[in-house]
C-alpha positions in Angstrom: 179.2 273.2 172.6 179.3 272.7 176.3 176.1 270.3 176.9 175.9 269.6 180.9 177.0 266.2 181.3 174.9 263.8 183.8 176.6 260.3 185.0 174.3 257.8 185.0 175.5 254.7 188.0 172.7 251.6 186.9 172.4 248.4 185.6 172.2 247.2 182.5 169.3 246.4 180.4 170.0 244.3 177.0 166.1 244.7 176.0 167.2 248.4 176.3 163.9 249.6 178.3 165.2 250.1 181.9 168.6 250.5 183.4 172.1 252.2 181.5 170.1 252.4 178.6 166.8 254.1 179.2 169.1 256.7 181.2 171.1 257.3 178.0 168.3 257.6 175.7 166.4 259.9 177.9 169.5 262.1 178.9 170.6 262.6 175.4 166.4 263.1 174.2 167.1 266.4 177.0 170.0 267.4 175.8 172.4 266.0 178.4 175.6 264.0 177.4 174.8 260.8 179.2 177.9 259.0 181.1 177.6 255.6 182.4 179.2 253.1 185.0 177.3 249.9 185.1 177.0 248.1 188.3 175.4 245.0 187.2 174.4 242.6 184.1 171.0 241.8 183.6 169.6 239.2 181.6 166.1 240.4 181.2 163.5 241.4 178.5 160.3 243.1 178.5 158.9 239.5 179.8 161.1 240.0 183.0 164.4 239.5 184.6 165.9 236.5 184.8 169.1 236.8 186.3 171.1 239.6 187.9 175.7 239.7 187.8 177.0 242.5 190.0 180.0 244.2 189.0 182.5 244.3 191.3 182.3 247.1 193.8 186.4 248.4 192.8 185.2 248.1 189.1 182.3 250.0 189.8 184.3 252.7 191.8 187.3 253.0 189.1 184.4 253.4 186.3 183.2 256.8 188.3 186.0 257.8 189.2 187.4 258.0 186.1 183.7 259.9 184.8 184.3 262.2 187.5 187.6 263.0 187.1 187.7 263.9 183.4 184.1 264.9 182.6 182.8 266.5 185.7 179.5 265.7 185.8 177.2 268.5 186.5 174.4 266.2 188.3 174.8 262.3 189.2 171.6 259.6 188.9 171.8 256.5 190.2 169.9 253.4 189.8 170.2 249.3 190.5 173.4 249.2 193.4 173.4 245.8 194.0 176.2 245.1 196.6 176.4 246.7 199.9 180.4 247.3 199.0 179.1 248.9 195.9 176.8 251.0 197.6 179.7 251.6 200.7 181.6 252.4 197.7 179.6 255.3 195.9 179.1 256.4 199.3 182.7 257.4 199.9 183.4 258.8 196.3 180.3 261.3 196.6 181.1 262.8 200.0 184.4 264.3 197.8 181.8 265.4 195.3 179.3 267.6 197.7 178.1 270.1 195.1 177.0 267.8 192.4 173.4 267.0 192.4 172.9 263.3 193.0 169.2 261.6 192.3 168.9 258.2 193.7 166.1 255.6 192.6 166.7 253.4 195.0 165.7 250.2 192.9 164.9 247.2 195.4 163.1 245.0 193.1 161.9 244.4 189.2 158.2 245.1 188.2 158.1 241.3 187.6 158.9 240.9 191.4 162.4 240.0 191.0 164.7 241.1 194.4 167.2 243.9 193.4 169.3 244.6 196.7 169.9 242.3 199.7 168.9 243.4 203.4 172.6 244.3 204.0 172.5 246.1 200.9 169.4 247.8 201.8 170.8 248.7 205.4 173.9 250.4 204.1 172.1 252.3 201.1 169.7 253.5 204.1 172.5 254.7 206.3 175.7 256.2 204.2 174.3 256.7 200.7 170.7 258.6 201.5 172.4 261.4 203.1 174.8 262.1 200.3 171.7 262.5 198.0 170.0 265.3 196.7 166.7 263.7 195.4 165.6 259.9 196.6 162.3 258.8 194.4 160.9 255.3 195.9 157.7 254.4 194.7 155.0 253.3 197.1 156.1 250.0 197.8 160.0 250.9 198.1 158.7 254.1 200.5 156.7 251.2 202.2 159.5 249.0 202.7 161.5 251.9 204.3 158.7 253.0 206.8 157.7 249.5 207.6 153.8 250.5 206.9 151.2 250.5 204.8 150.7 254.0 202.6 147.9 254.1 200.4 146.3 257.9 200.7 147.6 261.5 199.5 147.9 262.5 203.0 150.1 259.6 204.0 152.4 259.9 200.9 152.8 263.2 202.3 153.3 262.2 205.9 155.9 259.4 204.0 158.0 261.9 202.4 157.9 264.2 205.4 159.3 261.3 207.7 161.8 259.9 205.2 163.1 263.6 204.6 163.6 264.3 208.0 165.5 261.0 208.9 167.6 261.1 206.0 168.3 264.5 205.8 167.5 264.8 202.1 164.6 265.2 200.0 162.1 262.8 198.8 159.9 262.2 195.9 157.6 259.4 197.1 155.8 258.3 193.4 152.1 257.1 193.4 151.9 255.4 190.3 150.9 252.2 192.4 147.4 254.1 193.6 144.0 253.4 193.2 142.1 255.8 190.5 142.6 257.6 187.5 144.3 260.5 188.8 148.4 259.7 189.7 150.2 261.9 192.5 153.8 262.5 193.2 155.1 264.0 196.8 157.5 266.0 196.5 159.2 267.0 200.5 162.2 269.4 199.4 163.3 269.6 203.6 161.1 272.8 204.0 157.7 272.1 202.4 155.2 269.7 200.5 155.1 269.7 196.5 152.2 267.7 195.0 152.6 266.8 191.4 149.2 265.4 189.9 148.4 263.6 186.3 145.9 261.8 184.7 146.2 258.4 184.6 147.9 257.1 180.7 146.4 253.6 180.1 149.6 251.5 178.5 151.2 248.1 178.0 154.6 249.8 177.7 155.4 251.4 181.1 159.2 249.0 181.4 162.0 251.9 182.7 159.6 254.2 183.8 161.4 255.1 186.9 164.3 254.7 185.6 163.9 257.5 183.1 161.8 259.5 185.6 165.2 260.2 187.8 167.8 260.2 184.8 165.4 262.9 183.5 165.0 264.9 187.1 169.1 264.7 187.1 169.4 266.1 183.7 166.9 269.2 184.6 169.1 269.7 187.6 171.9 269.8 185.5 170.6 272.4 183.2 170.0 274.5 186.7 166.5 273.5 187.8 165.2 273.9 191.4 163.8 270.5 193.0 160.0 271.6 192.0 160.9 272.5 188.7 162.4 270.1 187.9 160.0 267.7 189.0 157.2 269.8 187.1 159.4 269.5 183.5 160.3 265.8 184.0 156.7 264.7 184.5 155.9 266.3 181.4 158.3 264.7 179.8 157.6 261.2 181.0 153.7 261.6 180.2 154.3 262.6 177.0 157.0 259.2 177.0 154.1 256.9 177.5 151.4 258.5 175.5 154.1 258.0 172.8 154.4 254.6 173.3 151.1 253.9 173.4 151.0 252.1 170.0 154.9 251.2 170.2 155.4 247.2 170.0 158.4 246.2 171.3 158.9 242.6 173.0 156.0 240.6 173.8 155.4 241.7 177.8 156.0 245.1 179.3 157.5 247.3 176.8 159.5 250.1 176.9 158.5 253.7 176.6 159.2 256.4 173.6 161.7 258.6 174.9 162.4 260.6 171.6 159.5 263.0 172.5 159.9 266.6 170.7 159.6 269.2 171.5 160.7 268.9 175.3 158.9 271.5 177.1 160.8 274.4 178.9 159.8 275.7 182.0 
């Protein structure tokens, strides 16, 4: 058995709903062999996070490098950086890595409103780790953040990812789970054309990790030889179906987490 193995670079979640561990559970429920290096320590639950430890950025580094060196990841996702010298850090390792897929949630803050990466931080993720992506995914408010403006339609979700594509040189997934409606869309700018990606609307209490396993499962569908659009299509499925499945799931007393043990997985 050769399963494609996908390194997962996050934090870490002890509730187990976000971070390290939603990546894990959600690249081994797609048949992946999950790999981790943790770049911080959370204390958080599905109430919210309380506190945030970074891992030092040479800890960090060793902990890929020695993934990359022995298992040879066949796509990267990344989540929580932290640091700017853990971010500087990734940066150089990737650019000696140029053919391995690498999806970045670029994880600013915590649903509960908790600030996730510093304005240096934020600065040097911008400039030296964007371009050695494959696949960024901000949501509306991190695509927000990044344009410095309001985006709140279709059309300028699609002017967003069109923008942040063509400055970054890479492409962009710019999420609209934070719209107004019943119907969600996603915007997907590969660097030649638009991709929109529309679902209903799955009304939950237990929606903690979701982007998290969004771009661990987008990495794992490049992994297994995906294009961009496809494997958008097959990891939207699979989240939907995540959160209809843990619609009745009670875990924790806030946001919970979502079911990521979903069978069968749908093939494109």
């Amino acid at each position: 058995m050769r399963p494609p193995v996908i390194l997962s670079i996050a934090g870490s979640d002890p509730s187990g709903g976000a971070g390290i561990q939603a990546d894990i559970k959600t690249i081994s429920a797609l048949g992946g062999y999950a790999a981790a290096a943790i770049t911080a320590l959370t204390v958080q639950n599905t109430l919210g996070v309380q506190t945030v430890t970074p891992v030092e950025a040479s800890v960090v580094g060793a902990q890929v490098q020695a993934v990359l060196a022995d298992l040879r990841p066949q796509a990267i996702k990344i989540g929580m950086t932290g640091s700017a010298a853990v971010v500087r850090t990734l940066a150089d390792l990737l650019q000696g890595y140029p053919s391995v897929p690498v999806v970045l949630d670029p994880v600013m803050a915590s649903t509960s409103g908790h600030r996730l990466m510093d304005a240096e931080a934020l600065e040097v993720l911008r400039r030296q780790l964007f371009p050695c992506c494959t696949l960024v995914t901000p949501n509306l408010p991190e695509a927000q953040l990044l344009l410095e403006r309001p985006i709140a339609t279709i059309d300028e979700m699609k002017q967003a990812a069109l923008t942040l594509s063509h400055t970054y040189g890479t492409a962009f997934l710019v999420k609209g789970g934070h719209l107004e409606g019943g119907a969600m869309c996603d915007v997907l700018y590969d660097g030649a054309q638009h991709h929109l990606f529309t679902a209903p609307r799955i009304d939950s209490p237990n929606l903690h990790g979701t982007g998290c396993t969004l771009s661990s499962a987008l990495a794992t569908c490049l992994a297994q030889g995906d294009t961009l659009p496809q494997a958008v299509s097959r990891a939207k499925r699979y989240i939907s179906q995540a959160i209809e499945a843990a619609g009745r799931l009670h875990i924790g007393q806030g946001n919970g987490p979502l079911w990521h043990f979903v069978h069968p997985f749908p093939q494109s």
